[in-house]
C-alpha positions as CSV (number, residue, x, y, z in Angstrom):
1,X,56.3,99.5,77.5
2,X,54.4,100.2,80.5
3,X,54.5,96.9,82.0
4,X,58.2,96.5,81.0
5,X,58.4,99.9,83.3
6,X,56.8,99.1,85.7
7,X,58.6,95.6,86.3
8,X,62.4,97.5,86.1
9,X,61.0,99.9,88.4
10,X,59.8,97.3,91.0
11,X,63.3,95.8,90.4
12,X,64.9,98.9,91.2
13,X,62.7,99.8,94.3
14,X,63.6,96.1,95.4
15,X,67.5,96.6,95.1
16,X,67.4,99.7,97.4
17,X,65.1,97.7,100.0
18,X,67.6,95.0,99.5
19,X,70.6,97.3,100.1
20,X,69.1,98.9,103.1
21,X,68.5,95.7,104.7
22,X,71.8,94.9,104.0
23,X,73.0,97.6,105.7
24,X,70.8,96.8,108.4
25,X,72.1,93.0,108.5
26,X,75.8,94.4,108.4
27,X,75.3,97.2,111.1
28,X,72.6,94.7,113.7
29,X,73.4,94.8,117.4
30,X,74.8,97.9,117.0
31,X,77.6,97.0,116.0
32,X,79.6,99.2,114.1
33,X,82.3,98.7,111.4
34,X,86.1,100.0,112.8
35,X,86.6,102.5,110.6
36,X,88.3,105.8,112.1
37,X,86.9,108.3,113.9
38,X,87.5,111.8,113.6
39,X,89.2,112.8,117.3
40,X,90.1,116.1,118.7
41,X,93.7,116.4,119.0
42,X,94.7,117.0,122.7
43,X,98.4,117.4,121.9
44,X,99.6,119.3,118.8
45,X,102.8,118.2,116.4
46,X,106.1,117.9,118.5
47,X,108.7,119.8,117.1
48,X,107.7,122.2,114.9
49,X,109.9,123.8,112.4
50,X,109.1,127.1,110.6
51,X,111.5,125.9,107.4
52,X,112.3,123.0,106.1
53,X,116.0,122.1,106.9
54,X,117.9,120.8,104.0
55,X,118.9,117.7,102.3
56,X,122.4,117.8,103.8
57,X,121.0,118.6,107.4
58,X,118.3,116.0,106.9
59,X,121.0,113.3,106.7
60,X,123.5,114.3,109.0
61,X,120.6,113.7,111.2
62,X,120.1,110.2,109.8
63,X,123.5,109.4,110.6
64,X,123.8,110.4,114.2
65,X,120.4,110.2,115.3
66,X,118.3,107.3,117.5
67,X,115.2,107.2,115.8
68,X,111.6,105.6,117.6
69,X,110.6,104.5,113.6
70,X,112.5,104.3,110.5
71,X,110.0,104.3,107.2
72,X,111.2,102.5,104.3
73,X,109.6,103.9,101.5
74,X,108.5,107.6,100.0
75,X,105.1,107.1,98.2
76,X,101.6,107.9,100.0
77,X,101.4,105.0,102.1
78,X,104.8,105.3,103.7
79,X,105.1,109.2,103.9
80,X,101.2,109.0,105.7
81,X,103.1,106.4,108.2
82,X,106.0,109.5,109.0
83,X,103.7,112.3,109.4
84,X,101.0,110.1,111.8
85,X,104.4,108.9,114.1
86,X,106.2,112.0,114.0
87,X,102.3,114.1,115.0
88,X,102.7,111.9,118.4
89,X,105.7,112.8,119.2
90,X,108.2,109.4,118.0
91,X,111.2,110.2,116.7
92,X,111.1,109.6,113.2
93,X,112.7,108.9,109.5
94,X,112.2,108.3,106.6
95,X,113.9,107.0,103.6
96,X,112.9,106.6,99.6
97,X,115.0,105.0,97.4
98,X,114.3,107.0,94.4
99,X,112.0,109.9,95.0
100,X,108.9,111.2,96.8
101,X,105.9,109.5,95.2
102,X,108.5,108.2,92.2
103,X,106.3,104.7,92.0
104,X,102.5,104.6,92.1
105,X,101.8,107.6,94.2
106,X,102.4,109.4,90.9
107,X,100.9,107.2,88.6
108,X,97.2,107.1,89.5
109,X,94.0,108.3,87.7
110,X,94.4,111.3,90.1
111,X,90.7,109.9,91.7
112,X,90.1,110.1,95.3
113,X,87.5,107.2,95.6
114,X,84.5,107.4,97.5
115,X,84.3,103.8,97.6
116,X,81.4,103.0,94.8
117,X,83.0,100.0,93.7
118,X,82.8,98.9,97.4
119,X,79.0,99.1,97.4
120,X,77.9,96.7,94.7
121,X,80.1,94.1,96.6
122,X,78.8,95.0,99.8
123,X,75.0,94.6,98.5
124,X,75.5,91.5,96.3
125,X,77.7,89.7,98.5
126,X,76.4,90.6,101.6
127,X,80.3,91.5,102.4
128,X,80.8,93.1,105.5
129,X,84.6,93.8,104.9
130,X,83.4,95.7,101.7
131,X,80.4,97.7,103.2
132,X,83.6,98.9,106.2
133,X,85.4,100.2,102.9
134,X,82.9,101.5,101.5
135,X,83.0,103.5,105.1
136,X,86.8,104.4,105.3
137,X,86.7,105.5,101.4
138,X,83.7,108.0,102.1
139,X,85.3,109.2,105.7
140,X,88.9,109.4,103.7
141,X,87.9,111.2,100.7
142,X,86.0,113.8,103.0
143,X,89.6,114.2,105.0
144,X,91.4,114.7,101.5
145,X,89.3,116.9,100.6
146,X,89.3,119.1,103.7
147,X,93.0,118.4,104.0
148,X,94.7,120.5,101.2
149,X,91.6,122.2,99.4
150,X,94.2,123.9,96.8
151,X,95.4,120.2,95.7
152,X,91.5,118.7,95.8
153,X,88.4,118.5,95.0
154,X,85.1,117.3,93.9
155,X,84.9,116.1,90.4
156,X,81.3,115.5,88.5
157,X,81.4,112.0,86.8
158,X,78.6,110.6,84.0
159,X,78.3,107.7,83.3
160,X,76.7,107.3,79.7
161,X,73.6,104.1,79.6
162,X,72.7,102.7,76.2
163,X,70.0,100.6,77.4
164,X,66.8,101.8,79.0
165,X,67.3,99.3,81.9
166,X,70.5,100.8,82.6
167,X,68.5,104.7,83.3
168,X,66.6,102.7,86.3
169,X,69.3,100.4,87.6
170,X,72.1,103.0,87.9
171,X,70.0,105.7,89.0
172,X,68.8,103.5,92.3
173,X,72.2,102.2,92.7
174,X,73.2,106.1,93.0
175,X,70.8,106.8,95.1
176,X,71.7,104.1,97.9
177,X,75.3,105.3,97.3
178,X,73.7,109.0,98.3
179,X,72.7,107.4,101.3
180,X,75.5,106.1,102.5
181,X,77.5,108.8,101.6
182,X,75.4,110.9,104.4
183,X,77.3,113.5,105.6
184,X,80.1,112.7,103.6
185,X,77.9,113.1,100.3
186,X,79.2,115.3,98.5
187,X,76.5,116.6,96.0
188,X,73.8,114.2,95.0
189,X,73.7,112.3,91.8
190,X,71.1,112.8,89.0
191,X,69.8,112.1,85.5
192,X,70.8,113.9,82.4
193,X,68.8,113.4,79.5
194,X,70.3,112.2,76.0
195,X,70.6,116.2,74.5
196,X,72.4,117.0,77.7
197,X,74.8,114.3,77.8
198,X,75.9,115.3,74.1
199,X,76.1,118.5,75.9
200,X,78.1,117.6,78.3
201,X,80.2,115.2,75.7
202,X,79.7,115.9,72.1
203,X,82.2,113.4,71.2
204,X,79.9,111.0,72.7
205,X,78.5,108.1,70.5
206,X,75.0,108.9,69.8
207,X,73.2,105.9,68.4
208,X,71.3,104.3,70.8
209,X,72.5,106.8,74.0
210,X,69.2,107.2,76.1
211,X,70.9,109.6,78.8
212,X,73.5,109.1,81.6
213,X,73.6,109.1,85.2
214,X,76.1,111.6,87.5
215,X,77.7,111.3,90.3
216,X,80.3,113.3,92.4
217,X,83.7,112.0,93.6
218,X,86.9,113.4,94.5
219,X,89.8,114.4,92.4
220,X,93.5,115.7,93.4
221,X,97.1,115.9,92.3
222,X,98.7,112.9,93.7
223,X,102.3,113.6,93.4
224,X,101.9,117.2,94.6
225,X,99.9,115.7,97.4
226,X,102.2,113.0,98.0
227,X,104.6,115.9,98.5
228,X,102.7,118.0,100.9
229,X,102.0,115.0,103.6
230,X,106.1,114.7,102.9
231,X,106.9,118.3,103.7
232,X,104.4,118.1,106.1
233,X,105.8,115.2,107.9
234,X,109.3,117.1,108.0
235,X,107.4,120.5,109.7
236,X,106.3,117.9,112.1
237,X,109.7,116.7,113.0
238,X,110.8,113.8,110.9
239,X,114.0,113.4,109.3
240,X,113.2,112.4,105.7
241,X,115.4,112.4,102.8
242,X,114.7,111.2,99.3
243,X,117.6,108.9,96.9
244,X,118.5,107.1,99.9
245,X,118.7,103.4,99.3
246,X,117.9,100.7,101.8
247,X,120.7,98.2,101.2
248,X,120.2,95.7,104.2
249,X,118.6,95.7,107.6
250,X,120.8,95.8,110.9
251,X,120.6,93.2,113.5
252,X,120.9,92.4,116.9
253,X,120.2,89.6,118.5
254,X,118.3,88.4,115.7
255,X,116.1,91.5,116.1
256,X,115.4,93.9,113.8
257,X,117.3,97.4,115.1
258,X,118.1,99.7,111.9
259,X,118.6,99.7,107.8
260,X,121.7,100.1,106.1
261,X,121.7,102.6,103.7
262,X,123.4,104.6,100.3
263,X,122.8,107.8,99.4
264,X,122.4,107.7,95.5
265,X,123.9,111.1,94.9
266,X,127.2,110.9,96.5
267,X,127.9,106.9,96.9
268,X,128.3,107.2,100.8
269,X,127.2,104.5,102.9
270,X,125.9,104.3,106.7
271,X,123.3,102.8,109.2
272,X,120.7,104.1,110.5
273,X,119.5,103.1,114.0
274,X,115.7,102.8,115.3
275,X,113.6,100.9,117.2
276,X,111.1,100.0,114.6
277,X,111.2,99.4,110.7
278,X,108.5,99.9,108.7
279,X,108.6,98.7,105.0
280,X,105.8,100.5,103.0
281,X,107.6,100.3,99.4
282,X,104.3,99.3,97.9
283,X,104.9,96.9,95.4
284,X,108.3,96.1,96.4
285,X,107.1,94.9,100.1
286,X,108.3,91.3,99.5
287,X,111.9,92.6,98.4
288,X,112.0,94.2,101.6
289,X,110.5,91.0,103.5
290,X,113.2,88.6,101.9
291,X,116.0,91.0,103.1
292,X,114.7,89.9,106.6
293,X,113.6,86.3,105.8
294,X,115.0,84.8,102.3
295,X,112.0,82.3,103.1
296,X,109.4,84.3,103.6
297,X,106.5,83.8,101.3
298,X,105.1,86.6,98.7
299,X,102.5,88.6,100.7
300,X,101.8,90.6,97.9
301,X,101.2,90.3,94.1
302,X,101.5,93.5,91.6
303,X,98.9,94.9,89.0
304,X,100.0,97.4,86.4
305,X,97.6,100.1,85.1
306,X,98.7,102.3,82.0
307,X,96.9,106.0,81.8
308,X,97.8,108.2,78.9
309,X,97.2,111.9,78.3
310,X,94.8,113.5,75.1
311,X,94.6,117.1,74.2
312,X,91.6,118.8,76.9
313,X,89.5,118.9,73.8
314,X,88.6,115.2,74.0
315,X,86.6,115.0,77.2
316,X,85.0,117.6,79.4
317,X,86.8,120.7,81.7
318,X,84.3,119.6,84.6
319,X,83.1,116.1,84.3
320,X,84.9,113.0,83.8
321,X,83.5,109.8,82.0
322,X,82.8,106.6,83.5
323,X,82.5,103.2,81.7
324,X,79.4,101.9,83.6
325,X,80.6,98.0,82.5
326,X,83.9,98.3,84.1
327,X,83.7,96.2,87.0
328,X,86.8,97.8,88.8
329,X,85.5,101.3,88.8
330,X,88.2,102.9,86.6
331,X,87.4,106.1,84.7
332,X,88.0,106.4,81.2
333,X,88.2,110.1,80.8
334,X,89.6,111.9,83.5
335,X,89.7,116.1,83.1
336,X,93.0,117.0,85.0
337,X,94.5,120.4,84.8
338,X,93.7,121.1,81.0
339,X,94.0,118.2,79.6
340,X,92.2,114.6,79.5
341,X,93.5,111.4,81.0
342,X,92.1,107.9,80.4
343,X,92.8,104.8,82.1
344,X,93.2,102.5,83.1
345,X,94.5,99.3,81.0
346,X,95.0,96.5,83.8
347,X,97.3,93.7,83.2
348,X,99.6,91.2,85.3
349,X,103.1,92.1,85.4
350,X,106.6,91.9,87.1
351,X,108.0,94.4,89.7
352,X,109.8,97.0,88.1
353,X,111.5,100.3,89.5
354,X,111.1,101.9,85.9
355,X,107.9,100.9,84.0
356,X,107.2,101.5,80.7
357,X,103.7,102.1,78.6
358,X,103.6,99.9,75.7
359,X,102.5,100.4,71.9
360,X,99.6,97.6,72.8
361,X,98.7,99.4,76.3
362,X,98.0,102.5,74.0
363,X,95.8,101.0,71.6
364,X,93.6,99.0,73.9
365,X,93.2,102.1,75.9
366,X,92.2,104.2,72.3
367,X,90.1,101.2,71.3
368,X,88.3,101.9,74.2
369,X,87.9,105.8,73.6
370,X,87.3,105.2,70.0
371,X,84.2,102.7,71.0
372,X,82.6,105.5,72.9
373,X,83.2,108.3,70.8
374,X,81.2,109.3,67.8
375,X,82.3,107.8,64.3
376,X,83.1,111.1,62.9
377,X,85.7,111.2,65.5
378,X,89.2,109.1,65.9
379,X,91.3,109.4,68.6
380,X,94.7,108.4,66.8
381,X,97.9,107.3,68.4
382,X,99.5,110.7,67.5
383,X,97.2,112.5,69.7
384,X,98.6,110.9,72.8
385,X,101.1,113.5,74.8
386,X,102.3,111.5,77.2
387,X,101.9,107.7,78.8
388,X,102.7,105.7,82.0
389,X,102.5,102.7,83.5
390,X,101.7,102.2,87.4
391,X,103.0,99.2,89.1
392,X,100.3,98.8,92.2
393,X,101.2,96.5,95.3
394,X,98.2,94.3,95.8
395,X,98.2,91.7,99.0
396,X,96.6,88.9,99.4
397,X,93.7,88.1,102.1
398,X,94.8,86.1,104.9
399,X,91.1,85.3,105.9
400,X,90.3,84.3,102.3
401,X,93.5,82.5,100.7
402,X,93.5,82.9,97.1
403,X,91.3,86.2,97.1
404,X,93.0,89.8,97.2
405,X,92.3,92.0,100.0
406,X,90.1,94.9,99.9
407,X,92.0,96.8,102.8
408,X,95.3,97.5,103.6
409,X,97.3,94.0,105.3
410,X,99.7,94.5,108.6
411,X,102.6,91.8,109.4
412,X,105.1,91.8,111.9
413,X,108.3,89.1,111.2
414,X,109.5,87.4,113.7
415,X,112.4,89.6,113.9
416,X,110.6,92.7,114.2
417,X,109.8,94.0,110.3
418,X,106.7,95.8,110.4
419,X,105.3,95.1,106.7
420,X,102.3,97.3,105.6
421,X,101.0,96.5,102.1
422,X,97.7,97.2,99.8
423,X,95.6,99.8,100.3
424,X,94.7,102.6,98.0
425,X,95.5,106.6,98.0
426,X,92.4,107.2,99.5
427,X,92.8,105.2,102.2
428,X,96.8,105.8,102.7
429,X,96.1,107.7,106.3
430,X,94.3,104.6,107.6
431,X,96.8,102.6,106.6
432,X,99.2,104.9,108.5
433,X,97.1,105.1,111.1
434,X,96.6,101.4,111.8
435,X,100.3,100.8,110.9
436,X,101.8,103.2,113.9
437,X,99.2,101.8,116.1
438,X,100.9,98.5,115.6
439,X,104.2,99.9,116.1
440,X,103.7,101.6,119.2
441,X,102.0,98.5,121.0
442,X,104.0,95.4,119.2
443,X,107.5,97.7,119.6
444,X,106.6,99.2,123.0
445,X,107.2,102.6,121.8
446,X,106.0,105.6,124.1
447,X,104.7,108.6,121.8
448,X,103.9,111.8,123.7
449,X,100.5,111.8,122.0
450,X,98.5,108.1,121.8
451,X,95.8,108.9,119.7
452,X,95.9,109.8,115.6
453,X,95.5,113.3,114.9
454,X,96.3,113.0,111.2
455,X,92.2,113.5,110.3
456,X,92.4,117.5,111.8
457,X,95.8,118.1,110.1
458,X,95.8,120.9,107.6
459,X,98.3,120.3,105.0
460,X,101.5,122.8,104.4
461,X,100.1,125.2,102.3
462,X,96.4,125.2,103.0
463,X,96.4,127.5,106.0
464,X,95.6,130.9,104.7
465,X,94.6,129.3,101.5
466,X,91.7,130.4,99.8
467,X,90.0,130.0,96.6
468,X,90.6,133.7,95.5
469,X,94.2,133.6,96.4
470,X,95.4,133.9,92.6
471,X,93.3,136.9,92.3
472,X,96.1,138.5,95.4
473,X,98.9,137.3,93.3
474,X,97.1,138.4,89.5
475,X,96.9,142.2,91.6
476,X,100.3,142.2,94.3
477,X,102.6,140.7,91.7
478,X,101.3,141.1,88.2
479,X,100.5,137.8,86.8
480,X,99.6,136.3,84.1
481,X,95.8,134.8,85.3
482,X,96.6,131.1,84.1
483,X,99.8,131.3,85.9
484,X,98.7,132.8,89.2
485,X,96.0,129.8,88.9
486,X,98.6,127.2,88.5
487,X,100.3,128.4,91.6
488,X,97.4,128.8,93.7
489,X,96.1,125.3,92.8
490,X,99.6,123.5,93.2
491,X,101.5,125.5,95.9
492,X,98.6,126.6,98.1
493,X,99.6,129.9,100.3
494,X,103.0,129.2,99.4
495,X,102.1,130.8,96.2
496,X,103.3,133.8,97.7
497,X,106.6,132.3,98.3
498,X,106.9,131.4,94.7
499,X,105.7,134.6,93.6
500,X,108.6,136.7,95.8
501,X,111.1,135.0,93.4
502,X,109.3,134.9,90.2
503,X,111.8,137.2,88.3
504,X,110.7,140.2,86.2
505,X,109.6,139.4,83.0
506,X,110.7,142.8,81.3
507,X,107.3,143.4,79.2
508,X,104.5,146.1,80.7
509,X,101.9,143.1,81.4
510,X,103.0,140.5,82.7
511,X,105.3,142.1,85.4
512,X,107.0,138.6,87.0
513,X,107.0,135.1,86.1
514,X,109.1,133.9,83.3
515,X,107.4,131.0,82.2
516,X,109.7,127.6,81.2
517,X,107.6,126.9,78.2
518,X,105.2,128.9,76.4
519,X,101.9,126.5,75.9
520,X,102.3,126.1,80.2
521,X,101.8,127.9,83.3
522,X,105.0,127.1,84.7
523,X,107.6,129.4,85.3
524,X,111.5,129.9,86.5
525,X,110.6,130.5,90.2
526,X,109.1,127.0,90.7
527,X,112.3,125.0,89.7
528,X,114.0,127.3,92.4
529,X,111.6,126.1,95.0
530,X,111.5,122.7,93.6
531,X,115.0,122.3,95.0
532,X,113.8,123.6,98.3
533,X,111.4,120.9,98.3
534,X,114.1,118.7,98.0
535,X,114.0,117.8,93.9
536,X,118.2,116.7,93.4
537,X,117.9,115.4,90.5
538,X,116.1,116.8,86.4
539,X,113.5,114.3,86.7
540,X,112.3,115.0,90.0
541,X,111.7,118.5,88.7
542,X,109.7,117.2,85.8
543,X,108.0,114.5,86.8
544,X,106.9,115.5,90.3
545,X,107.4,119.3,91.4
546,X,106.3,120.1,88.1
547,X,104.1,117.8,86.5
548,X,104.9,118.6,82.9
549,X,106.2,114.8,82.4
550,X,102.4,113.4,82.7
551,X,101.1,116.4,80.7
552,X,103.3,116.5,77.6
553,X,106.4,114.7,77.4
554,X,107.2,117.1,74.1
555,X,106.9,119.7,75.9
556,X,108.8,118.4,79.1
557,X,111.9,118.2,76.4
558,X,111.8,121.2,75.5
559,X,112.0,122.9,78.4
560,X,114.7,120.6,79.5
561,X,117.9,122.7,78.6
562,X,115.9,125.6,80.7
563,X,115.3,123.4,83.5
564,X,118.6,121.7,83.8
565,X,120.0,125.5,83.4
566,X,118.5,126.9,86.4
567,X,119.2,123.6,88.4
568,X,122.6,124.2,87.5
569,X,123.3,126.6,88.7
570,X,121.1,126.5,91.9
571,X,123.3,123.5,92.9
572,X,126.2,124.1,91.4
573,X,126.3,121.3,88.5
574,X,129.2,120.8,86.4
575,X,129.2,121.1,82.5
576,X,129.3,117.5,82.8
577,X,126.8,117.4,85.4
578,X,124.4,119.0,83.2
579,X,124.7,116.7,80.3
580,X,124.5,113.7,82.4
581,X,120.8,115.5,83.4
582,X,120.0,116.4,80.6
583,X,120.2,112.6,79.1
584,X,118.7,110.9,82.2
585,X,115.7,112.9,81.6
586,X,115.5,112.2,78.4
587,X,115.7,108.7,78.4
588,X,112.9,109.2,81.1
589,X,110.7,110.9,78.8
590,X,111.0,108.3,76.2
591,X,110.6,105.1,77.4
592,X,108.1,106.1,81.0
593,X,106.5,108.9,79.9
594,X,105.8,107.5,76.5
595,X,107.7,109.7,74.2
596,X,109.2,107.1,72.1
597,X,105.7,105.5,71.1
598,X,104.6,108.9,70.2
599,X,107.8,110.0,67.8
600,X,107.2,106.2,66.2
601,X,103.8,107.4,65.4
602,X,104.7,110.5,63.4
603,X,108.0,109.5,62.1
């Protein structure tokens, strides 16, 4: 045993001499990799606005306005490209076909990546590209983090060993990830001894554990943050307005010189005039491209990754669970507001605007849960309360045909498209960044401020945030704890807004804040603002001002009539209106949030 130690510690000690050499063979010269650095901003957002303008004023502007960009596309990439132009001044829009964050943005593992996956590749393959990602993700997650504190945070992960070997190789590869973390580290990892782990986990498989290694990454609400860097954006000056379809692109002279579009809601029809176009749809980039160029060949291909949510009871409230084998990184239990996610199950798949889980998605993913969980427990189909499928945009690597890329890829068309595809959510500001860069020196634009300011933006809501802010709205307004938490967490300082027309409840304790279902801390007010934040439609409510979708889909039904209800009558729906919202989300429910699957299951 001792030698057998002593030769997988010398192997260990040897892997982080190797990986600092590597950094030393990557970084000689002193040359540096070109990821972004943090700038002070000399000019501060043009056009400030103190309240969001409305849909209707929003698109009066699209039709009558000249605009420097026009951004195709709502999710993180493309709203990170509208607040970056519109923060230096450009004149900017933005359209989304469906909603804010309605594709992928939404459907993540709700990670903010540090890049570890980036540093095995780096090491191993002595992969310069990978050891500059490894870079952006640590500088990124730290901006994330700093950027709306009330949507993220640090997140514990373990990852449970069953091999000896496994203690000494992990714990080095840690280490060197602690390094080049540096200032970006964010706590450091450790060992936990077997007892612990089944602390930590009791569920855990226990024959043959020997311990697990942690390590600290980053964790948020993507939808909600989707949505801030989209309000955001709009405080900032852009003109950006959600169910607005891109049916074409406008020429002249052969050049790129506007989109024309459809509003969803109302049928009407216009175009929209700018000196750039951006297409950042994600996976639906080559659509966009063959608009311009029937010809053009696929830049991208798409990957679809199905997450589904247990009861909190099967993981841990602080720690998620990482499958050490797993060569893409992916979590397997994922703590997220109360309840556990796991994901993801990978597969190849066709573009589609309305994905759906399937019953053999589900079981490979509990297959998976089952094999690390103790035999006395079984995670069973019926405990799933909601599934959904992501369809990610992956591009492929000019430099290395055949290979994917690691970072995000730029193209210009001849006549003027500016395509951005791939990248990640952590990384969706560089992607911006670099993107608007392009446009201003390809299109010739002149912004009133030439450098990127987006790394010392504070996102709406995270100005007089702090973490004891529910505690104000438990004691001003009378709260329920849980609830006051919820709106903390999700809404920032605009709690208070919320809060202001949370109506009374009627009882002694709590005083305000009618909650839309019982088993959840969501109540009346938040559909109200959800409007203001420019939700049209029941779904949008649902799925993405509220998340209740991605928590329980049951539960999401049932507080449908409610919803729909206040909606209603905050917009003036029609009987028929109503029904016709009631059924979309329904249908919604069942077949993307995994309802259907579920009610086979117990029926």
């Amino acid at each position: 045993m001792n030698s057998k130690f002593k030769k997988i510690t010398a192997a260990g000690l040897a892997g982080v001499v190797g990986a600092a050499t590597t950094t030393y063979f990557l970084l000689r010269n002193n040359e540096r990799p070109n990821w972004p650095v943090s700038v002070k901003a000399q000019n501060p957002p043009v056009n400030l606005k103190k309240e969001l303008p409305s849909r209707s004023e929003q698109i009066k502007s699209l039709k009558s306005d000249q605009f420097d960009i026009i951004v195709i596309g709502g999710g993180a990439t493309g709203a990170g490209c509208a607040l970056d132009a519109a923060t230096r001044g450009l004149k900017t829009a933005l359209i989304e076909a469906n909603d804010f964050s309605s594709g992928t943005s939404s459907r993540s593992t709700k990670l903010i990546h540090g890049g570890l996956f980036y540093l095995k590749a780096a090491v191993q393959g002595l992969d310069r590209e990978c050891f500059e990602m490894l870079q952006i993700s640590l500088n990124e997650r730290t901006v994330m983090l700093n950027q709306a504190p009330y949507l993220a945070g640090p997140l514990a992960v373990m990852l449970p060993l069953y091999r000896w070997w496994q203690v000494f190789y992990y714990w080095f590869g840690m280490k060197m990830f602690d390094i080049m973390s540096g200032k970006h580290s964010i706590e450091s990892s450790y060992y936990v001894s077997k007892s612990n782990a089944l602390k930590l986990f009791p569920m855990l498989k226990s024959d043959n554990l020997v311990g697990g290694i942690v390590y600290y990454d980053g964790q948020h609400d993507d939808s909600r943050m989707n949505l801030a860097i989209v309000m955001t954006a709009t405080l900032s000056g852009a003109t950006i307005a959600n169910h607005i379809t891109m049916t074409g692109l406008v020429k002249s002279n052969d050049a790129v010189s506007g989109v024309s579009v459809r509003d969803e809601l109302t049928g009407e029809t216009w175009d929209i005039r700018g000196k750039c176009v951006v297409n950042a749809t994600g996976a639906f980039i080559d659509t966009i491209r063959k608009m311009d160029d029937p010809k053009a060949k696929d830049l991208g291909v798409v990957n679809c990754g199905v997450h589904l949510t247990l009861p909190g009871y099967y993981g841990s409230e602080q720690m998620g669970l990482l499958d050490p084998n797993i060569t893409a990184g992916i979590a397997i239990l994922v703590p997220w507001q109360g309840h556990t996610i796991v994901g993801s199950a990978d597969s190849p798949c066709d573009v589609s605007y309305s994905p759906m889980p399937t019953d053999n998605d589900i079981d490979v993913l509990l297959k998976y849960v089952n094999h690390y969980f103790s035999s006395s427990i079984k995670v069973r189909k019926a405990d799933v309360l909601s599934a959904w499928n992501g369809v990610r945009g992956l591009v492929w690597n000019p430099k290395k045909p055949g290979n994917i890329a690691w970072k995000h890829v730029i193209e210009i068309s001849k006549s003027g498209l500016l395509t951005i595809g791939g990248g990640s959510w952590t990384t969706y500001r560089v992607s911006a960044c670099d993107t608007i860069d392009t446009a201003i020196k390809c299109m010739h634009l002149k912004p009133s401020c030439n450098q990127c300011i987006t790394d010392k933006l504070k996102l709406v809501g995270s100005e007089k945030w702090e973490p004891t802010t529910y505690l104000r709205l438990v004691q001003e307004f009378g709260m329920e704890v849980d609830v006051a938490k919820h709106l903390s967490n999700t809404y920032g300082d605009k709690a208070f807004v919320i809060a202001n027309m949370a109506s009374p409840t009627g009882k002694r304790w709590p005083v305000v804040g009618r909650r839309i279902h019982p088993e959840y801390p969501y109540i009346e007010a938040e559909v109200k603002y959800g409007i203001k934040e420019y939700a049209v439609t029941a779904v949008d409510m649902i799925a993405r001002r509220t998340r209740l979708a991605f928590l329980n889909a049951h539960a999401a039904q049932e507080a449908l009539s409610l919803i729909v209800d206040i909606m209603g009558q905050e917009l003036s729906w029609s009987n028929a209106e109503k029904e016709k919202q009631c059924n979309i989300a329904a249908e919604f429910l069942q077949t993307e949030m995994g309802k259907k699957l579920n009610d086979t299951t117990k029926t």
